[in-house]
N, C-alpha and C positions, 0 to 999 in steps of 0.2 A: 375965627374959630377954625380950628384946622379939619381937613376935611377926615371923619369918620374910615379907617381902615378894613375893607371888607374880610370875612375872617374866611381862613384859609378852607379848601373843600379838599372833598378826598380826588378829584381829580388834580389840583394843585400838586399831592402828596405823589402822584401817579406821574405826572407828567414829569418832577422836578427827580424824581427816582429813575425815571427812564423805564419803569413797568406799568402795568396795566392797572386800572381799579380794581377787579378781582384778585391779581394780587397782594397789591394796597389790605384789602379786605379779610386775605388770609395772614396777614400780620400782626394786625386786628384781632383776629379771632386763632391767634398761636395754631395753625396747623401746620401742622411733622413735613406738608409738601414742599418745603422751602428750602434753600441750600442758606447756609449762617451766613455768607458773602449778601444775599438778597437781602435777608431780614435785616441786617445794619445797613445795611444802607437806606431801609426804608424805613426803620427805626429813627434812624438819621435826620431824616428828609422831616418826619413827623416833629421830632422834638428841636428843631431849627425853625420849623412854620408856627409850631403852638397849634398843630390840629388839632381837636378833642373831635375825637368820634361823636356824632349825634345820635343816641338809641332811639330817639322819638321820629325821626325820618325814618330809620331805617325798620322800624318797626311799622311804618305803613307801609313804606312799599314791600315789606315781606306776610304785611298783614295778618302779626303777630309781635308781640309783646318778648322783650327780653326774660322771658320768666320761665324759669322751670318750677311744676309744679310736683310736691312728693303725696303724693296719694298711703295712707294705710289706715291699715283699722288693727292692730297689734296690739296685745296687751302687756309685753315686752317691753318697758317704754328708752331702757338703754341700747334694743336693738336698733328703735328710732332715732337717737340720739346719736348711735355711734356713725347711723347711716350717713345722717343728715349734716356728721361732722366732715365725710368724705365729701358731699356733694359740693361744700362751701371750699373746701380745699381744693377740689376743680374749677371753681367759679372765679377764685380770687383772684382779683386783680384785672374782671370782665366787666360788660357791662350787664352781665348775667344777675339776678335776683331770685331766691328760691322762694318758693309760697308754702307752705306746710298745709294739708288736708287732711283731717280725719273724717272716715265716713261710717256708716254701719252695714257694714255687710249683710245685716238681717233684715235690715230695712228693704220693704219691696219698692220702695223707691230711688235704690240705690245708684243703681245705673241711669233715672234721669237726672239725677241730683249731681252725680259727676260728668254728664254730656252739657248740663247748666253753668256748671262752674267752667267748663273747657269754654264753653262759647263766652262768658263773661270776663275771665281773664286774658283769653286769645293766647294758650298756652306756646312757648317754645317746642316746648316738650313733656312730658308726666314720666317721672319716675316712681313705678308700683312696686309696693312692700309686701310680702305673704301676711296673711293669706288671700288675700283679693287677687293678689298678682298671678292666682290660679286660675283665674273666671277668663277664660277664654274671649267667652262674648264683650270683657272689657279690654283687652287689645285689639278686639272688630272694630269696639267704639272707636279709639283712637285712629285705626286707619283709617273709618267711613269719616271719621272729620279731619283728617290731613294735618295731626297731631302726634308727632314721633312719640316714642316711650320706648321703656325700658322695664322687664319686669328681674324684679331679686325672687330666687328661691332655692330651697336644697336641695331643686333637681333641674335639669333641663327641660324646660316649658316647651321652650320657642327657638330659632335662630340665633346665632350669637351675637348679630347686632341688635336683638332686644332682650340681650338676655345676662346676666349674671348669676352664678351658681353656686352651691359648693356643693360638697362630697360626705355629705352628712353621713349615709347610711356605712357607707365605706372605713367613716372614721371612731365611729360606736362601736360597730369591731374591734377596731382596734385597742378601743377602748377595755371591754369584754377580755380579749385577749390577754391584755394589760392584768386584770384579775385575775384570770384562769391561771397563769403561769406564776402569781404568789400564793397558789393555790387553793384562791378562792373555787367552790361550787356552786354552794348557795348562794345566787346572786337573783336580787330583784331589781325589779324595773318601773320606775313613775314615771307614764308617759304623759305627753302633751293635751293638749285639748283635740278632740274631735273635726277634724273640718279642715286643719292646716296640713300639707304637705308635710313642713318640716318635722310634725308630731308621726306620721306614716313613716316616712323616711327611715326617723330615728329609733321608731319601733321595730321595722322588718329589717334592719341592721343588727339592733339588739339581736334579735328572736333568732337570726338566720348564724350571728359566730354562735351563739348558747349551739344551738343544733349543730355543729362543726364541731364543736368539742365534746358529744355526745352529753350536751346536758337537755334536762327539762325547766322549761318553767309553768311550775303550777301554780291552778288561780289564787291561790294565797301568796304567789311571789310578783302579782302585776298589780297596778295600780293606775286611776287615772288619773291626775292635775288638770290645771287650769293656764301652766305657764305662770302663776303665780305662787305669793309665798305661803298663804295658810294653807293653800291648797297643797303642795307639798307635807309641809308637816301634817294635815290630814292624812294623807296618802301613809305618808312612813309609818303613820301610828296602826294602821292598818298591817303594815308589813311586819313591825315588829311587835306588833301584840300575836301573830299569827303562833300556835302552835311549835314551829321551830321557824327560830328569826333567823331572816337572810343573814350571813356574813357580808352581804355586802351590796350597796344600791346604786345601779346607775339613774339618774335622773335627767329629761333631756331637757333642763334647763337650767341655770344657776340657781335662780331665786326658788326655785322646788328644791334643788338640792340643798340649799340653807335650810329652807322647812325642815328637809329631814335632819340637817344636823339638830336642831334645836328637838326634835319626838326623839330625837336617840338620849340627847342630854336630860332630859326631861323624865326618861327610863332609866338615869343611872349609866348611861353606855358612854363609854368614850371612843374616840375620832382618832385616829383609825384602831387603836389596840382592841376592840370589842366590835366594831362596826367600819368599814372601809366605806368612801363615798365618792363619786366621782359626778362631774355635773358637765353644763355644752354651755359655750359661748364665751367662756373668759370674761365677761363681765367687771365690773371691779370687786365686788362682792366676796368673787372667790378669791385675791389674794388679800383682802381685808381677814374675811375672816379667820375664828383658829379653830383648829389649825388651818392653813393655808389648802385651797381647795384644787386637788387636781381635776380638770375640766380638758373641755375639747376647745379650741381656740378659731371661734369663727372671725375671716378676716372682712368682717361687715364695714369698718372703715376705708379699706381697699376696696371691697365692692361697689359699695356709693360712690367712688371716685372716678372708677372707670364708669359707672354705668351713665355718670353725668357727665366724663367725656365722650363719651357714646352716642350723645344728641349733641354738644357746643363742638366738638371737635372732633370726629370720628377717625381721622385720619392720626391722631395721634398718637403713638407706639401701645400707650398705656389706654386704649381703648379700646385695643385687638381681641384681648383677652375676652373669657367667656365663664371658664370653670378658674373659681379660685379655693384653692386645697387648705383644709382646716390642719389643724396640729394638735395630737396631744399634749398639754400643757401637764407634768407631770409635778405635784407639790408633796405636802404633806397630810394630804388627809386616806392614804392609800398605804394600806400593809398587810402583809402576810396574815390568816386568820390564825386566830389563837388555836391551840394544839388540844 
């Protein structure tokens, strides 16, 4: 029987490349600090040996688990989804594994229930979704247990290496803007749920262009949702049953903003010749439906990408980043108010 061939180690890969293991290691793990002469070569050396990296050694002696885990408690569930689409598009082709967590932010046992789950998965790293990724005392937790993270929100939290952003408040403006100059006045606002950042954000952006353009918004033209879709069209049916209906609603999330398409339909109004609507996040939603929805376009799939290169690769160009800039997505559910 011929004698058994011992399988190749990562010093093998190290010595026959003529670099170090730690190099070895950052080839492995695709970091940006390498010149492309090094990496083929070690590339090379890897797929001439038949190495395969071991994740189970090297998870004990870094005593931790290849796993990033995404912590949220969102009621958004394509915010989730589009995050969760970046994180896998950083991961691909690692020996990285994402775990998905939802928890209850209300629960007063919040924070032991996520110190529980850290200790039991022996996380890489936690990537946090708003609105939890506000709670301060839960990035203490991850540093007091030597568990990187990363938190998403529509403002800056934290330092740019735990942090990804966008420019919410800045972009509702522009938004606002957007209707003032087809001459909309009457415009209303269905905000967010209570408690999230991004709901703040998008409200004192709204509030602050209206005041720039010397308008008012009284309390028959605000409204509050849930992030979700009845709740929207609750809210709208509030707006437009008010005494003199807005011309026109910003709402600061798609699925509210569909609610109100459906309480405008529902009154006889059409989209936009009777009622203009504009909503935040690009969703799919908004270019499904009709007419087609102009929205703020948050780059949530880019942000999950870097924020999970941001623990597997830090060094990577595309994990530098901190603040990623929204767009307004201009369609057709926005026009001049009727005369």
């Amino acid at each position: 029987m011929p004698k058994q061939t011992k399988a190749p180690t990562i010093n093998d890969v190290a010595r026959l490349a003529g670099v170090s293991k730690k190099t070895v290691s950052r080839v492995i793990n695709r970091s940006a600090l390498l010149s492309e002469e090094t990496r083929v070569r070690v590339e090379t050396v890897i797929a001439d040996l038949g190495y395969v990296p071991n994740p189970q050694a090297r998870a004990l002696a870094l005593r931790r688990n290849f796993l990033l885990g995404l912590l949220h408690d969102n009621p958004n569930a394509q915010t989730v989804l589009n995050f969760q689409e970046g994180v896998l598009d950083a991961i691909r082709d690692t020996e990285f594994a994402l775990v998905v967590r939802p928890v209850d932010r209300h629960s007063p046992t919040m924070m032991e229930d996520i110190r529980r789950f850290l200790e039991q998965q022996r996380l890489y790293g936690v990537l946090i979704l708003p609105p939890i990724s506000e709670n301060d005392a839960l990035a203490q937790l991850c540093l007091e247990m030597g568990c990187g993270y990363v938190r998403m929100g529509s403002a800056m939290l934290d330092d740019g290496d735990h942090m990804v952003a966008s420019n919410d408040r800045e972009m509702v403006g522009q938004a606002v803007d957007h209707l003032v100059e087809l001459g909309h006045r009457r415009i209303a606002l269905i905000e967010g749920p209570a408690g999230f950042r991004s709901a703040l954000e998008r409200r004192e952006g709204f509030l602050a262009a209206m005041q720039a353009h010397g308008l008012s918004v009284p309390a028959d033209m605000h409204a509050q949702g849930t992030y979700r879709f009845e709740s929207g069209k609750a809210a709208a049916a509030r707006l437009l049953d008010a005494a003199e209906r807005p011309t026109a609603i910003f709402a600061s999330n798609d699925e509210m903003a569909a609610g109100a398409f459906h309480a405008a339909r529902l009154r006889g109004l059409n989209v936009p010749e009777d009622l203009s609507i504009i909503g935040f996040d690009d969703s799919p939603i908004a270019a499904l439906i009709w007419p087609p929805m102009t929205t703020v376009g948050w780059p949530v799939r880019e942000m999950g990408r870097a924020a999970a290169l941001k623990l597997i690769a830090p060094d990577d160009p595309a994990a530098q980043g901190a603040r990623f800039l929204a767009r307004l997505v201009k369609r057709q559910s926005v026009a001049p108010p009727r005369a």
